[in-house]
mmCIF file of the C-alpha atoms, coordinates in Angstrom:
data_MODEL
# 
_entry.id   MODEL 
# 
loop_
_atom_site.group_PDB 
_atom_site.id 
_atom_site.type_symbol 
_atom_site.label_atom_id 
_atom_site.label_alt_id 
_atom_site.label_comp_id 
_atom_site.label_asym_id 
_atom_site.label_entity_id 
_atom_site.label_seq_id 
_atom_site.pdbx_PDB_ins_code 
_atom_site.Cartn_x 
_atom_site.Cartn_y 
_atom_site.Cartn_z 
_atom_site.occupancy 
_atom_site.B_iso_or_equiv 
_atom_site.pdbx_formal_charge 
_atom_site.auth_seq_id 
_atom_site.auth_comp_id 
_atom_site.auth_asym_id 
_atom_site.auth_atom_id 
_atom_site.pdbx_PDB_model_num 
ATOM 1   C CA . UNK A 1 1   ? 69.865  97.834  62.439 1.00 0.00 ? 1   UNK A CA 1 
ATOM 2   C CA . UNK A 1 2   ? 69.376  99.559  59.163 1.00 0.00 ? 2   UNK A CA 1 
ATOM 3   C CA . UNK A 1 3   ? 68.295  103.024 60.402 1.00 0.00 ? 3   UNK A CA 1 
ATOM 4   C CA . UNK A 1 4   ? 71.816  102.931 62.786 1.00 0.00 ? 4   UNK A CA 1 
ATOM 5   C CA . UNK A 1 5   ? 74.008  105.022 59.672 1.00 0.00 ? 5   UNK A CA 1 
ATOM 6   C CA . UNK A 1 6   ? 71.138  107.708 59.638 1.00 0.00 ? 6   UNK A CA 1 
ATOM 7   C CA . UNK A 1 7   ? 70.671  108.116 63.790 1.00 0.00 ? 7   UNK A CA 1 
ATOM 8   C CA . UNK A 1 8   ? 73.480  110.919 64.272 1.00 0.00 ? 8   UNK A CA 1 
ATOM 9   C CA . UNK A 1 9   ? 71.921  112.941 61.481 1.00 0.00 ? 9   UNK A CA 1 
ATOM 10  C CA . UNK A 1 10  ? 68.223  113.097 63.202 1.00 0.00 ? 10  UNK A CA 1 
ATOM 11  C CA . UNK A 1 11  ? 69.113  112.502 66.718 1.00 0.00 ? 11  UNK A CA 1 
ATOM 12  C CA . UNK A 1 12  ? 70.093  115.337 69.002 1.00 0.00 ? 12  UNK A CA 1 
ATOM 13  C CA . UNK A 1 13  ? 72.655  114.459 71.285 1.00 0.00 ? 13  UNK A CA 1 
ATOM 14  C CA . UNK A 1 14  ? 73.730  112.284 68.081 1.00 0.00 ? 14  UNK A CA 1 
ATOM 15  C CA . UNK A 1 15  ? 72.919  108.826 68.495 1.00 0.00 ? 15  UNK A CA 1 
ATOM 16  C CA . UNK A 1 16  ? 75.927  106.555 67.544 1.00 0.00 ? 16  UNK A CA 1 
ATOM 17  C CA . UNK A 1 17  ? 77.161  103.324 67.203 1.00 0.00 ? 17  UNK A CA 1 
ATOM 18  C CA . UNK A 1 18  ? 78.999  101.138 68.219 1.00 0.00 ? 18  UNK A CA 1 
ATOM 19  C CA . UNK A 1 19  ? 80.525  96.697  68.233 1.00 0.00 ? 19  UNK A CA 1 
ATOM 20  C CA . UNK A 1 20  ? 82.903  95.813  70.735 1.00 0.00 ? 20  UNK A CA 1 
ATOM 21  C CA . UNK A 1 21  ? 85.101  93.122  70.353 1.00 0.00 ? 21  UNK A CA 1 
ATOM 22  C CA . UNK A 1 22  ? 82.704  90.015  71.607 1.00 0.00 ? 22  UNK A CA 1 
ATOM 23  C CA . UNK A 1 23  ? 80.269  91.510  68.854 1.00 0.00 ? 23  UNK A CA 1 
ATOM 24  C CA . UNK A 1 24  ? 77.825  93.211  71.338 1.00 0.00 ? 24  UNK A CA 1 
ATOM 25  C CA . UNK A 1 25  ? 76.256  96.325  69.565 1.00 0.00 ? 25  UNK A CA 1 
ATOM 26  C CA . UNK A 1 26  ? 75.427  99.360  71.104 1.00 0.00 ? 26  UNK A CA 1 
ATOM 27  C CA . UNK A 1 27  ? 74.086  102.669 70.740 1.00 0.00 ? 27  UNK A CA 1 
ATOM 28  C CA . UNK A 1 28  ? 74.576  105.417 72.547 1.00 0.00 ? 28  UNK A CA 1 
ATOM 29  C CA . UNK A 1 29  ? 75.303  109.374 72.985 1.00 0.00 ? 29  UNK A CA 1 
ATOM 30  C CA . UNK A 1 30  ? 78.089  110.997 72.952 1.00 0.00 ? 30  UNK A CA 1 
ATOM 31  C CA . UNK A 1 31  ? 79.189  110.881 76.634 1.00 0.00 ? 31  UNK A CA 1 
ATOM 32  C CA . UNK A 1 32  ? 79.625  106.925 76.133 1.00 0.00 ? 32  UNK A CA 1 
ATOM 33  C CA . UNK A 1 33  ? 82.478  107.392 73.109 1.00 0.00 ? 33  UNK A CA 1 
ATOM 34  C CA . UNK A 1 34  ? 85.002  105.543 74.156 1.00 0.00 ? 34  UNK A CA 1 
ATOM 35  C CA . UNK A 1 35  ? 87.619  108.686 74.344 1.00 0.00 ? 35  UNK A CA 1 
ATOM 36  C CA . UNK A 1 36  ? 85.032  110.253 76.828 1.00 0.00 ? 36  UNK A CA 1 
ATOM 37  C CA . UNK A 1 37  ? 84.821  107.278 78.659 1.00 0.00 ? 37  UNK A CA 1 
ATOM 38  C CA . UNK A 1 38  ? 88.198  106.362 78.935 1.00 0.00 ? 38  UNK A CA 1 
ATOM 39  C CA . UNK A 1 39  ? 88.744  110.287 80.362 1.00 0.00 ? 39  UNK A CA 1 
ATOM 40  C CA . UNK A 1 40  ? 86.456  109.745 82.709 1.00 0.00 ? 40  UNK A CA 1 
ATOM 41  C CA . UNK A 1 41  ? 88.046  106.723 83.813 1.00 0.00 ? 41  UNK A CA 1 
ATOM 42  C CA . UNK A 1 42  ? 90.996  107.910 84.407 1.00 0.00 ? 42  UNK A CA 1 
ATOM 43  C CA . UNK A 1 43  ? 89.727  111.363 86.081 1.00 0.00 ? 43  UNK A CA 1 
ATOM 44  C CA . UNK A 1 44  ? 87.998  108.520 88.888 1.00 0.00 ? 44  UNK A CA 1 
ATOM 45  C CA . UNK A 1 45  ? 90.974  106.270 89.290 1.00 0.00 ? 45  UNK A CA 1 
ATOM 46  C CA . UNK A 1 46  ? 92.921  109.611 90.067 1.00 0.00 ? 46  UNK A CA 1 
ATOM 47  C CA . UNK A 1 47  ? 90.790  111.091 92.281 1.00 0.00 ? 47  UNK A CA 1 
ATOM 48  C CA . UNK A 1 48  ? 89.989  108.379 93.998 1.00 0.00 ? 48  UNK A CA 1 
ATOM 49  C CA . UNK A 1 49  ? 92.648  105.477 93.264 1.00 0.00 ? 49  UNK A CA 1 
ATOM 50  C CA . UNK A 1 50  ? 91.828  102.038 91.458 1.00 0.00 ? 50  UNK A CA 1 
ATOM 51  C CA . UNK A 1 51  ? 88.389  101.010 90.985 1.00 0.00 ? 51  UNK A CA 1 
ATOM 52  C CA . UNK A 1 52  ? 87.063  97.468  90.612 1.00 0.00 ? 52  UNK A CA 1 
ATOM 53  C CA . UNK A 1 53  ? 84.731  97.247  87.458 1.00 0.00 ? 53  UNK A CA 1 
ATOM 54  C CA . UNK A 1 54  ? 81.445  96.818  89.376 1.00 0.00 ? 54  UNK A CA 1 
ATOM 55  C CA . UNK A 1 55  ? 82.390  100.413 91.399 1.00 0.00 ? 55  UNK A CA 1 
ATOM 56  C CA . UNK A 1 56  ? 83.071  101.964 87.814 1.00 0.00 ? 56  UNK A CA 1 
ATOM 57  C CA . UNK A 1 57  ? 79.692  100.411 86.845 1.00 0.00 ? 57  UNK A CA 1 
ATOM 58  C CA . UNK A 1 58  ? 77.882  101.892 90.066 1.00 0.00 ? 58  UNK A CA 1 
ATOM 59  C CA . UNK A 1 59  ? 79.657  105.029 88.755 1.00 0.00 ? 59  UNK A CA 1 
ATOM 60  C CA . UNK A 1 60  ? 78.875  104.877 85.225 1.00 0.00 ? 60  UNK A CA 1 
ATOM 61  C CA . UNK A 1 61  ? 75.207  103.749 85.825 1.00 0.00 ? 61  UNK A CA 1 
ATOM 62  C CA . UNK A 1 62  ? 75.166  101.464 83.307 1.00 0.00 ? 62  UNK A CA 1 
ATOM 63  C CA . UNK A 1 63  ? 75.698  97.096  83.435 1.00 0.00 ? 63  UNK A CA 1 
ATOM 64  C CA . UNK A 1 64  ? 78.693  95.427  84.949 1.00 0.00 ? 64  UNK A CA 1 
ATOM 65  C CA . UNK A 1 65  ? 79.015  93.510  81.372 1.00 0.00 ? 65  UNK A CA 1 
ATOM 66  C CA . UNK A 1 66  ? 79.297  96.953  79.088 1.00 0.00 ? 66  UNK A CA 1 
ATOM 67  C CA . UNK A 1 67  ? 81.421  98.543  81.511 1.00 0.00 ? 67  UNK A CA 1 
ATOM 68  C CA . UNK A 1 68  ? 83.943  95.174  80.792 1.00 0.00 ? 68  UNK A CA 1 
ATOM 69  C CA . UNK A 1 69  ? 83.565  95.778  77.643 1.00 0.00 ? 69  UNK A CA 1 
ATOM 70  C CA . UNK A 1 70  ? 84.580  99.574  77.680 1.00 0.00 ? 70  UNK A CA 1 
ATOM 71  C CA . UNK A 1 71  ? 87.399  99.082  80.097 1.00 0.00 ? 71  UNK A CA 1 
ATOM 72  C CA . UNK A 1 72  ? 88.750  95.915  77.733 1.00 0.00 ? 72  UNK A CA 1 
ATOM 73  C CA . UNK A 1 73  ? 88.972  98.838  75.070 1.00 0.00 ? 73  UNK A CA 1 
ATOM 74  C CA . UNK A 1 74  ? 90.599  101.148 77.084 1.00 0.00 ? 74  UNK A CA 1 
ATOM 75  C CA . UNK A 1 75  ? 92.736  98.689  78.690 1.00 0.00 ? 75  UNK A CA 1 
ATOM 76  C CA . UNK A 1 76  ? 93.660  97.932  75.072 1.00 0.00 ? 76  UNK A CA 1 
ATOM 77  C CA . UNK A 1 77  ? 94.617  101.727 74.196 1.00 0.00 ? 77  UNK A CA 1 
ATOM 78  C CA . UNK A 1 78  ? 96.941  101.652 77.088 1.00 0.00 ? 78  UNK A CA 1 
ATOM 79  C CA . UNK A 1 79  ? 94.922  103.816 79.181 1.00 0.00 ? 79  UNK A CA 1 
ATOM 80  C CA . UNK A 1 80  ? 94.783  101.735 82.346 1.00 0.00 ? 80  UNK A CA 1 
ATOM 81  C CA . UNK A 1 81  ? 96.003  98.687  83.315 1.00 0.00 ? 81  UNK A CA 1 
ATOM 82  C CA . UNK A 1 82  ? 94.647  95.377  85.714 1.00 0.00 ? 82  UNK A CA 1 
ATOM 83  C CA . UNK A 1 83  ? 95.945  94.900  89.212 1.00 0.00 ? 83  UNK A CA 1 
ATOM 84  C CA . UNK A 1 84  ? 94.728  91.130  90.257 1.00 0.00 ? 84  UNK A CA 1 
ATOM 85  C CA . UNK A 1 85  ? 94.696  89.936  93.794 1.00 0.00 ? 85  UNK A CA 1 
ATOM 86  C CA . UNK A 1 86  ? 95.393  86.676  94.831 1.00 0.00 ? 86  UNK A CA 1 
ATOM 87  C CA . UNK A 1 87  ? 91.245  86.296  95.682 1.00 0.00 ? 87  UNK A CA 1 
ATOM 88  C CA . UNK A 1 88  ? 90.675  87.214  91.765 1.00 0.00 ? 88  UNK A CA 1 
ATOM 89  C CA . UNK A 1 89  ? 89.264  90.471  92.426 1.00 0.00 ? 89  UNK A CA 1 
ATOM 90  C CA . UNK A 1 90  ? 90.401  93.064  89.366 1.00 0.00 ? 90  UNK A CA 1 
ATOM 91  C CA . UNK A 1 91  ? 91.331  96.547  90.541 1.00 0.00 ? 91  UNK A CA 1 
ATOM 92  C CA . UNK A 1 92  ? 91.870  99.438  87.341 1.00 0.00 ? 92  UNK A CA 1 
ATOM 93  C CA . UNK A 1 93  ? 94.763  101.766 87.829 1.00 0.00 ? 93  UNK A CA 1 
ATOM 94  C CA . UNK A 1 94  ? 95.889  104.425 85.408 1.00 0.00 ? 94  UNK A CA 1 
ATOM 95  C CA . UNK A 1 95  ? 98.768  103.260 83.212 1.00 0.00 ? 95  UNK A CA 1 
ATOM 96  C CA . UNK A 1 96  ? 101.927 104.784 84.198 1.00 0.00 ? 96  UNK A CA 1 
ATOM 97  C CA . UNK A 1 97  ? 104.124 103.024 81.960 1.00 0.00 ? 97  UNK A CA 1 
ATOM 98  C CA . UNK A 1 98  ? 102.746 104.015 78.837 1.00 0.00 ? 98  UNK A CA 1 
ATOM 99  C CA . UNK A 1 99  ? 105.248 106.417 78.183 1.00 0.00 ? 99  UNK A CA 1 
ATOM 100 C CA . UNK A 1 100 ? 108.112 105.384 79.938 1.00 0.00 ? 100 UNK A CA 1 
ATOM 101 C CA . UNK A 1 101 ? 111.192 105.385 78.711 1.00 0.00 ? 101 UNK A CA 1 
ATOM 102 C CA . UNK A 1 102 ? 112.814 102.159 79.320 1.00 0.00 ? 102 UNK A CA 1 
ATOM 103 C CA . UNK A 1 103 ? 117.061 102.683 79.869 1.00 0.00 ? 103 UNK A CA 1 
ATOM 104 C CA . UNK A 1 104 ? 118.050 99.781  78.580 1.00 0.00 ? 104 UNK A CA 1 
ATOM 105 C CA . UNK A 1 105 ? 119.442 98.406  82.230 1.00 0.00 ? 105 UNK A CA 1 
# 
């Protein structure tokens, strides 16, 4: 844990890290950032319409529980948005309302 501050200045890709919200630490290269995650995200979902998190795991090639945790985040930037079905199955769609403007009616 003390060597984490130095990694991106000796690794190549540069080694970064990063705490999500439950306090699970991670370090990783630049393709798991959370903006190039999220663009990824969305670039599936809109090729291919809403994803379940254990398809954008498959996808991702990484655990069901990190992928929850980078969706939460990107969920929380507005970037996509949960779809739950009445068997409590979670489908990820783009957000489409982010910038809406709302009429007032």
């Amino acid at each position: 844990m003390q060597v984490i501050d130095r990694l991106p200045r000796h690794t190549s890709p540069k080694i970064s890290a990063r705490t999500f919200r439950s306090g699970r630490k991670v370090v990783h290269t630049p393709w798991f950032t959370q903006r190039e995650f999220s663009n990824r995200l969305l670039i599936l979902i809109r090729a291919s319409g809403p994803k379940t998190t254990v398809a954008i795991a498959n996808q991702e090639n990484v655990s069901i529980g990190l992928v929850q945790e980078m969706i939460g985040d990107a969920e929380r930037d507005g970037k996509v948005v949960r779809d739950e079905t009445d068997a409590g199955e979670i489908f990820w769609w783009t957000n489409e309302f982010s910038n809406y403007v709302w009429d007032g009616d």
